[in-house]
C-alpha positions in Angstrom: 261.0 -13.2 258.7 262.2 -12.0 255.1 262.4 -8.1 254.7 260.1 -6.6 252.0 261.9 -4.9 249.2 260.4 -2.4 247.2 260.3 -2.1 243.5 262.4 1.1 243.8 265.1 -0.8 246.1 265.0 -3.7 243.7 265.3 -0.6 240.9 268.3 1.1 242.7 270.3 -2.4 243.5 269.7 -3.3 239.4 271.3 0.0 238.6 274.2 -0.9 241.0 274.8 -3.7 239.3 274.8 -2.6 235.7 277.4 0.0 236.6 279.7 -2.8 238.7 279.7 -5.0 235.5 280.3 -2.6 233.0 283.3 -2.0 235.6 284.2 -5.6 236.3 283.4 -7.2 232.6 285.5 -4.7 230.9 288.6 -6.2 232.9 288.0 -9.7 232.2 287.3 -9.0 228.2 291.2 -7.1 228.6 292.6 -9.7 229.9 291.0 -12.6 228.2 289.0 -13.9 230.8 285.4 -13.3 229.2 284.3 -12.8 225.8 283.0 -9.4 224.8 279.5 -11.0 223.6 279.4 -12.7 226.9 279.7 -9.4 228.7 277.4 -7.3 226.1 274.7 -9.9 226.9 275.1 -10.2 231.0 275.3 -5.9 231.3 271.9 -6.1 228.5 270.1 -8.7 231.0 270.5 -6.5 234.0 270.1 -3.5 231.8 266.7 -5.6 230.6 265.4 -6.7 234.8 266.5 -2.4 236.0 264.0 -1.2 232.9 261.4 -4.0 234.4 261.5 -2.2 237.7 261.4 1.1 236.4 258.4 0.4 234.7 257.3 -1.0 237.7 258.0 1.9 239.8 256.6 3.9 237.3 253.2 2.4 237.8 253.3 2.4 241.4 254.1 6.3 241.5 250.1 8.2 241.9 249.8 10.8 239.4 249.6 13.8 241.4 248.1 15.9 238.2 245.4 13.0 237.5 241.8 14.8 238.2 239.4 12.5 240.0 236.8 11.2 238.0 234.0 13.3 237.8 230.4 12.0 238.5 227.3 13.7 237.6 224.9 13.9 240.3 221.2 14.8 239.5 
C-alpha cells in the first residue's frame, strides 16, 4: 500500500528541491550545460508547486485564536 504524505512533507521535500537546483543549475549554466532562462524557469516552477503547499498547509493549520461561533439561545 502507498504511504500517505502530508501537505507539509510534500511542503518540506519542494523546499529541498528548490535549494538542490539553485545548487545544481548554477553549475550546468557555468559550464554551458543549461541555459540560464531554462534554469530561472525550472527553480520558478518548484518555487511556484512549494508556495501551492504552503498555502495548502496554511489552510490545514486550525486557528487557535478563532472564537467559536457564538449562538444566541432564548
Amino acid at each position: 500500500m502507498a504511504e500517505a504524505f502530508t501537505a507539509a512533507d510534500k511542503l518540506r521535500c519542494a523546499k529541498r528541491e528548490v535549494s538542490q537546483r539553485r545548487r545544481v543549475y548554477a553549475g550546468l549554466v557555468a559550464s554551458g550545460r543549461m541555459a540560464q532562462a531554462d534554469a530561472d524557469r525550472e527553480i520558478a516552477t518548484m518555487e511556484a508547486i512549494a508556495a501551492d503547499y504552503a498555502a495548502q498547509v496554511a489552510a490545514e493549520k486550525p486557528d487557535l485564536f478563532a472564537m467559536p461561533e457564538m449562538r444566541h439561545v432564548g
